[in-house]
C-alpha positions as CSV (number, residue, x, y, z in Angstrom):
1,X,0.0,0.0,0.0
2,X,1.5,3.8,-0.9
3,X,0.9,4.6,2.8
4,X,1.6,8.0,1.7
5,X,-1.2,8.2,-1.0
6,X,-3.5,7.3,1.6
7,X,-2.6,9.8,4.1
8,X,-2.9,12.5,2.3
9,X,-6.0,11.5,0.4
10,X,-8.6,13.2,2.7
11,X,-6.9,16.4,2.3
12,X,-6.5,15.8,-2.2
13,X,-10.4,15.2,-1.7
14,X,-11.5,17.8,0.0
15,X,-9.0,20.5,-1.6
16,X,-11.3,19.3,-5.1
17,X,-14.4,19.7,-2.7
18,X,-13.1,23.4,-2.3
19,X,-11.9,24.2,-5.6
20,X,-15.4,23.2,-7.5
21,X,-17.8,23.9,-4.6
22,X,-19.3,20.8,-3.9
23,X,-20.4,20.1,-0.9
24,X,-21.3,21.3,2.3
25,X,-18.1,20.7,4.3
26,X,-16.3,23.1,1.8
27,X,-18.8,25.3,2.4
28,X,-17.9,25.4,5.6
29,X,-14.3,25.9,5.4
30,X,-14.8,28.2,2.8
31,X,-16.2,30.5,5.3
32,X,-13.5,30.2,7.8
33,X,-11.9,33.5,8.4
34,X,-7.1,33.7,7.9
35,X,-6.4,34.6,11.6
36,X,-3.2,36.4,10.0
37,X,-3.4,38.6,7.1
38,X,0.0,39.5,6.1
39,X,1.4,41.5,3.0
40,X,4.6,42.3,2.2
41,X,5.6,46.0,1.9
42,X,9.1,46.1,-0.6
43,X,11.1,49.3,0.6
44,X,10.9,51.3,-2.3
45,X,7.1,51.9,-1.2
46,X,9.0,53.5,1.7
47,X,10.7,56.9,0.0
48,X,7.9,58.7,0.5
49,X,4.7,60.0,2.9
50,X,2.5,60.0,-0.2
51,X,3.5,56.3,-1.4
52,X,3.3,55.2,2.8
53,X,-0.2,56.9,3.0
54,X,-1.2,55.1,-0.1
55,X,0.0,51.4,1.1
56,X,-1.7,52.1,4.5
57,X,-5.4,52.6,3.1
58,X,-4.8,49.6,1.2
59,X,-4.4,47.8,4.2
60,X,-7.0,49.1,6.0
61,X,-9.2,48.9,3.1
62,X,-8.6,45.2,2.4
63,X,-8.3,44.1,6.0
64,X,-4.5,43.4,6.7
65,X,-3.6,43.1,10.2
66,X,0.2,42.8,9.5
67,X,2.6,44.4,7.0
68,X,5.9,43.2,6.6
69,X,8.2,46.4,5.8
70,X,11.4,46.3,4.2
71,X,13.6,48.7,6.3
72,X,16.6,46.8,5.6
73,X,17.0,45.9,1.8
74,X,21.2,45.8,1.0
75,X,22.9,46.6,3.4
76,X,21.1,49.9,4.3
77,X,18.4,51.4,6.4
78,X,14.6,52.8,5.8
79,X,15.3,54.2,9.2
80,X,17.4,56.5,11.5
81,X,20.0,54.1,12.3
82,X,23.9,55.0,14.0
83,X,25.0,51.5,12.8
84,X,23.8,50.8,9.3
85,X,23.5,53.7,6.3
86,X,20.5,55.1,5.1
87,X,19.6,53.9,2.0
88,X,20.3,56.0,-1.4
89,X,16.9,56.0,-2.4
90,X,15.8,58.3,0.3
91,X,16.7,61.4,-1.0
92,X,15.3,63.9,2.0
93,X,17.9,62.9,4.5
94,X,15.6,63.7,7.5
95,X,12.9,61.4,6.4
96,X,12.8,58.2,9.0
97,X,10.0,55.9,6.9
98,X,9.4,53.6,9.6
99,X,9.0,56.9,12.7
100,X,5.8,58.5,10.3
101,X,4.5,54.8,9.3
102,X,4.2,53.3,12.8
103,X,1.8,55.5,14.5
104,X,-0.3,55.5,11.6
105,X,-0.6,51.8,11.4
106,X,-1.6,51.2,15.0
107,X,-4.3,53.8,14.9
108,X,-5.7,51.4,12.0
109,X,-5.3,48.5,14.1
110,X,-1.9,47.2,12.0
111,X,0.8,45.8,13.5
112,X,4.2,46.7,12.6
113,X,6.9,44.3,11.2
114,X,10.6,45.5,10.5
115,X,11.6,42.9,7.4
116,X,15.3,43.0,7.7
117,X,17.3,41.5,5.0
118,X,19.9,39.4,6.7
119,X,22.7,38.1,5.4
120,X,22.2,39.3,1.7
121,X,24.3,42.4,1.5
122,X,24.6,43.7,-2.6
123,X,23.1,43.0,-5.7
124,X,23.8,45.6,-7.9
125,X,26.9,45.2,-10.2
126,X,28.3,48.9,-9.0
127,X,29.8,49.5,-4.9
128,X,27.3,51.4,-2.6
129,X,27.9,55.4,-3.1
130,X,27.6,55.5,1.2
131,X,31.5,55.0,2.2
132,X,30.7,53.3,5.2
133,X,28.6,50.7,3.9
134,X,29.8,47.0,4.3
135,X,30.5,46.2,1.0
136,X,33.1,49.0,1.3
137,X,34.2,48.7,5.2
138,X,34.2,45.4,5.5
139,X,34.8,43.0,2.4
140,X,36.3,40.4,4.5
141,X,32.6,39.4,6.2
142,X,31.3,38.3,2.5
143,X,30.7,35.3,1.7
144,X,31.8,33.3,-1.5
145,X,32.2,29.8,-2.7
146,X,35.5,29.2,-3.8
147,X,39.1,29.6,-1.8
148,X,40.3,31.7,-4.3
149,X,41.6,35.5,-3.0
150,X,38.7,37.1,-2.6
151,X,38.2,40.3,-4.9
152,X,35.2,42.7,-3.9
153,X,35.0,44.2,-7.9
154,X,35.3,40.9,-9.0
155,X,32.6,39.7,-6.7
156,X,30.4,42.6,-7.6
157,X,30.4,42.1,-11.3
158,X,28.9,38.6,-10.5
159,X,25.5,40.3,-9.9
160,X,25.3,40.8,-13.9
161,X,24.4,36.8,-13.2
162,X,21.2,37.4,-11.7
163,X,19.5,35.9,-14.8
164,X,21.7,32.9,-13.6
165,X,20.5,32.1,-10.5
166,X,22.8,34.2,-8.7
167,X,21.2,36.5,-6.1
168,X,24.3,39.0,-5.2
169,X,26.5,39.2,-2.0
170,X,25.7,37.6,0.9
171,X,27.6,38.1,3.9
172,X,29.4,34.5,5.4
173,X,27.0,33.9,8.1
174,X,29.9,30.9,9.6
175,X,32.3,34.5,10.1
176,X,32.4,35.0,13.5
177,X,31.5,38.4,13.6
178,X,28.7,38.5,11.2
179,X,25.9,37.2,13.5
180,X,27.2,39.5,16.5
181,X,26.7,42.0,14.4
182,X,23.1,41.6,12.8
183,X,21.8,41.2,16.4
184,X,23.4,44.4,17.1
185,X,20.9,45.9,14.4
186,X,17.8,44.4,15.6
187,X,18.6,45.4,19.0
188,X,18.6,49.0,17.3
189,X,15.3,48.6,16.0
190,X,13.6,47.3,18.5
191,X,15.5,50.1,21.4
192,X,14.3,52.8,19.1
193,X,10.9,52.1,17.2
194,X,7.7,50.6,18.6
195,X,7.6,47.5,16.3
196,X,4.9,44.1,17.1
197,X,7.4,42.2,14.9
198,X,11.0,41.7,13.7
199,X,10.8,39.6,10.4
200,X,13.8,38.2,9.0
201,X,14.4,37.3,5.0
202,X,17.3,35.5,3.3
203,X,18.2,34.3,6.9
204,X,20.0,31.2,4.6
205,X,23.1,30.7,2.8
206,X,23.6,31.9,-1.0
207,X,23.2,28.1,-2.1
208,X,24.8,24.5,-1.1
209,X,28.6,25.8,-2.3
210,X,28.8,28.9,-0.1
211,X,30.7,29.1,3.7
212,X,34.4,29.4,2.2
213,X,35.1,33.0,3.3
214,X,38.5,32.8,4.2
215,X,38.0,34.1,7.6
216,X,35.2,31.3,8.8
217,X,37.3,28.3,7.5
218,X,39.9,29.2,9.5
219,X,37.3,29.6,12.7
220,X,36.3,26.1,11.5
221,X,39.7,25.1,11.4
222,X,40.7,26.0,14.6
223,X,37.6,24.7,16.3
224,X,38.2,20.9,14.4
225,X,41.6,20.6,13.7
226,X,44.1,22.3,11.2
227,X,43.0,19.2,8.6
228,X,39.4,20.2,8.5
229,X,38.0,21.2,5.0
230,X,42.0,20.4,3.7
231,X,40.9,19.2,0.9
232,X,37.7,19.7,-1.9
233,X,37.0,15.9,-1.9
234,X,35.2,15.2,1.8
235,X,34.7,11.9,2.8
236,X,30.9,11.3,3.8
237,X,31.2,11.9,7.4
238,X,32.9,15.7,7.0
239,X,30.5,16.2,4.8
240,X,28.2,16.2,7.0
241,X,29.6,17.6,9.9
242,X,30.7,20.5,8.0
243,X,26.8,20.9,6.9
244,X,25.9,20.5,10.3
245,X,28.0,23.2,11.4
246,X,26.8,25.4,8.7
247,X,23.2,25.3,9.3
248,X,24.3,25.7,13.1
249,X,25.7,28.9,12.3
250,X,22.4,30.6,10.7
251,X,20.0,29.0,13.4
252,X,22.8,30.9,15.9
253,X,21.6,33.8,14.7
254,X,17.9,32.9,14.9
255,X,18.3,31.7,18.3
256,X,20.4,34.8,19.8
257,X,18.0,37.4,18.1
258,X,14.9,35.1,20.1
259,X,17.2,35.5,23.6
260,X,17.4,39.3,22.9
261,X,13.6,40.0,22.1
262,X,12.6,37.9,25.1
263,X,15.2,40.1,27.0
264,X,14.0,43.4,25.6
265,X,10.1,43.0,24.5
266,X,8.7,39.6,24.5
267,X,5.8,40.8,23.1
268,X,7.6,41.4,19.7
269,X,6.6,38.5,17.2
270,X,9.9,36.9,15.5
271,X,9.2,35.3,12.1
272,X,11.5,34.3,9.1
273,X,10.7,34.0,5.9
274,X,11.3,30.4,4.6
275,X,11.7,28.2,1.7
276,X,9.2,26.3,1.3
277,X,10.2,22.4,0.9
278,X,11.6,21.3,3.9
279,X,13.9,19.1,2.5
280,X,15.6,21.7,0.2
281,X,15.8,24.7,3.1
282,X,17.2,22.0,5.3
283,X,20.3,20.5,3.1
284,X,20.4,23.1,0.0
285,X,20.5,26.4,2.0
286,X,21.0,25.2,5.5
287,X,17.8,26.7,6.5
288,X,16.5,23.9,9.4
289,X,13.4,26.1,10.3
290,X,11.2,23.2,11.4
291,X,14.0,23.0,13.8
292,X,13.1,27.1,14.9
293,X,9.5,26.1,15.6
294,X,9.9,23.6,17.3
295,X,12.8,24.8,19.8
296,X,10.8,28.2,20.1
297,X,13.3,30.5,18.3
298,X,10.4,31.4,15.9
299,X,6.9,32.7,16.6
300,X,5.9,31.9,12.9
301,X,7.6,30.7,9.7
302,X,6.6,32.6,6.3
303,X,7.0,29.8,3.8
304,X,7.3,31.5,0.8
305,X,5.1,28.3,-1.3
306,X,5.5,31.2,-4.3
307,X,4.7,28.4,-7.0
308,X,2.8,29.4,-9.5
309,X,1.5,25.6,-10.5
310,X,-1.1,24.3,-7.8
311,X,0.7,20.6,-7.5
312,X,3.6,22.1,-6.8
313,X,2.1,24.5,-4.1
314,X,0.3,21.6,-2.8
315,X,3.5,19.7,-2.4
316,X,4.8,21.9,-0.3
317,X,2.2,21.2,2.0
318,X,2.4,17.2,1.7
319,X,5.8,17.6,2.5
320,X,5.1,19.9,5.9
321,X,2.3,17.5,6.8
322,X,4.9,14.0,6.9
323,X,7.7,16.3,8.4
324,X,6.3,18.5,10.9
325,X,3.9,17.5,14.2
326,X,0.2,19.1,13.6
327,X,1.2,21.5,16.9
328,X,3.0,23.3,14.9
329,X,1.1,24.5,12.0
330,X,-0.8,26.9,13.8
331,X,2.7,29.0,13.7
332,X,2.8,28.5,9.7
333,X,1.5,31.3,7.6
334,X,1.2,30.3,4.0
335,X,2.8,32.7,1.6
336,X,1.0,33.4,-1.7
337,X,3.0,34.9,-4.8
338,X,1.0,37.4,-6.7
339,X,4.0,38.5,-9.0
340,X,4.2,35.4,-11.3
341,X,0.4,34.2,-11.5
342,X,-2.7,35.5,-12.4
343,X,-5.9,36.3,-9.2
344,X,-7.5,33.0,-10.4
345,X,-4.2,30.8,-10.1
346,X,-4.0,33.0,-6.5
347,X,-7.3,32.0,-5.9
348,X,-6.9,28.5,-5.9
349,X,-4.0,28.8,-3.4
350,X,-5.9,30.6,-1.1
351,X,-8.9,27.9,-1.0
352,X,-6.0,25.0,-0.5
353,X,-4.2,26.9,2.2
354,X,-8.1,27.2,3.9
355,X,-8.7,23.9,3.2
356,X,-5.4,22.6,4.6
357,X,-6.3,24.3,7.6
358,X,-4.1,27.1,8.0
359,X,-4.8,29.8,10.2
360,X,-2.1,32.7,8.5
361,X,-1.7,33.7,4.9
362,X,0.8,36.0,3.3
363,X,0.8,37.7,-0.1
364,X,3.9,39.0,-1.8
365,X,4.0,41.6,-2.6
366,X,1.9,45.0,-2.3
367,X,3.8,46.1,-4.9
368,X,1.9,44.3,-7.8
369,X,-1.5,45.3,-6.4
370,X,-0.5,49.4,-6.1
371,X,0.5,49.0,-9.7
372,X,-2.4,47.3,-10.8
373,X,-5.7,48.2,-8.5
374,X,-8.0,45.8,-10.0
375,X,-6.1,42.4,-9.3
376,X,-7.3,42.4,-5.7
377,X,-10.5,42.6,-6.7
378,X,-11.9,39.2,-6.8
379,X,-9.0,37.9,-4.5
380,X,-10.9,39.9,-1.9
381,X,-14.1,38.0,-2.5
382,X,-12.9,34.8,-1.8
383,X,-10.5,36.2,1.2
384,X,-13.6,37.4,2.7
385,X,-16.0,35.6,2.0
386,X,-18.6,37.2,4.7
387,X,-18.1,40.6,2.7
């Protein structure tokens, strides 16, 4: 028997019940309400009060209760900030984005959440015009994927790859003063601004070949013998102790940044944006974040299930559902693309994250729905299905 088939069968047959309307039991779960409504804010929405004004009636209007807002994108700040740069996009110098947003949210009953960009630092193919930015103070925390001598220009003309698969540059989150260093800007933000949520994105490596900054192989090194990492071919069992230690070194940082909320406002939400097949966060970017749930580090995971094909989506899910003890799902919130599918194909993820019983959904981004009013439209209908 395909045990597996069968387990999952209930939920295949009543996803179809949704989908087409059937019978009364989707109905009924048709009706059931998304406890969390989040949507993403991407910081160029942030440069001005006109563009924040706009985003916030959107919200209000369609009945968010969360935005996510991008005040760390590359390295630089959508905020007053005596550690990180403000960004070059903000061209009136004295504007703090996230000081006039705030207060305007919580008078419409939103909460707050500063999305901070961790470890991706650069992705455009020319240096940051701000001299003290990383990418120009710092060159030695970036990460890279080869033991060649690492050259910054050379590095930064990689991002004319993106169409490649490569993102930009990350810093090394196995250096060992990276993650000191990140916590030291969320402790900023949360000190200074009156935020219900720190969420964190690209808290991952680059991809499986990163973690060979010179800098954090010689920490490895010295921690497991001069012999570790010696040589490219690894036998099976440094393999994976070396994996190990670099998906130890990004839940570090999840796990200090949980210590210093508790410490400072435990009524601050912590989420992370995730990839969303377990198996591929877990041994492709070293992203263990069924492992953050379950020890407590997270409040929720955002799994970014941004497939635009519904078996795929639904996959996603199957694979959540054998991996990841029902207790736990309640601290999932589905995240719905709406940048590479049309409302329909939106539609239908909405109904299978209802039907799969979910309690939080995410949409990414606003961005598609300010530059094109009407696709909300019918999404709405079937968000809210009471009107």
């Amino acid at each position: 028997m395909d045990f597996k088939k069968y387990k999952y069968f209930w939920i295949r047959a009543a996803v179809t019940a949704a989908l087409l309307f059937s019978s009364n039991l989707s109905s009924q779960i048709h009706n059931v309400p998304f406890e969390g409504r989040y949507i993403w804010v991407v910081r160029n929405t942030l440069t001005s009060k006109d563009n924040i004004d706009r985003m916030l009636a959107f919200a209000t209007i369609n009945r968010f209760n969360n935005i996510l807002v991008q005040v760390r994108g590359r390295g630089d700040a959508y905020y007053k900030s005596d550690i990180v740069p403000k960004s070059h996009l903000l061209k009136d110098v004295n504007f703090d984005p996230l000081a006039y947003l705030i207060p305007k949210a919580k008078e419409k009953g939103i909460n707050v959440h500063a999305w901070v960009n961790a470890y991706i630092l650069w992705s455009s193919d020319k240096k940051p015009i701000q001299s003290n930015h990383l990418v120009n103070i710092n060159p030695n925390w970036i990460d890279q994927n080869t033991r060649e001598v690492f050259d910054v220009n050379k590095q930064i003309q990689k991002n004319k790859m993106s169409n490649k698969g490569f993102e930009g540059l990350y810093l090394s989150p196995n250096h060992p003063k990276v993650n000191s260093y990140l916590v030291t800007i969320v402790r900023e933000l949360i000190q200074n601004y009156d935020l219900d949520g720190i969420h964190l994105d690209y808290i991952r490596y680059h991809d499986s070949g990163y973690g060979k900054n010179p800098t954090a192989i010689a920490y490895y090194r010295k921690y497991h013998g001069i012999n570790a990492l010696s040589s490219s071919q690894l036998s099976k069992s440094e393999m994976l102790e070396w994996n190990d230690y670099r998906r130890k070194s990004v839940t570090d940082l999840v796990r200090e940044l949980r210590k210093m909320i508790d410490y400072l406002n435990p009524n601050i939400e912590l989420t992370a944006a995730v990839k969303p097949n377990l198996y591929e966060a877990r041994d492709r970017f070293f992203q263990e974040w069924d492992v953050w749930l379950a020890a407590g580090y997270l409040d929720k995971a955002l799994v970014m299930n941004y497939a635009s094909n519904l078996k795929e989506f639904a996959g996603n899910i199957d694979i959540i559902y054998d991996n990841l003890p029902s207790k736990y799902w309640k601290s999932i919130v589905m995240g719905i693309a709406t940048y590479n599918q049309s409302p329909s194909e939106v539609i239908n993820k909405i109904k299978y994250s209802r039907v799969t019983r979910f309690k939080n959904i995410s949409f990414f981004s606003y961005n598609v729905m300010d530059q094109n009013p009407k696709y909300f439209r019918l999404i709405k209908k079937i968000l809210y299905p009471q009107g």
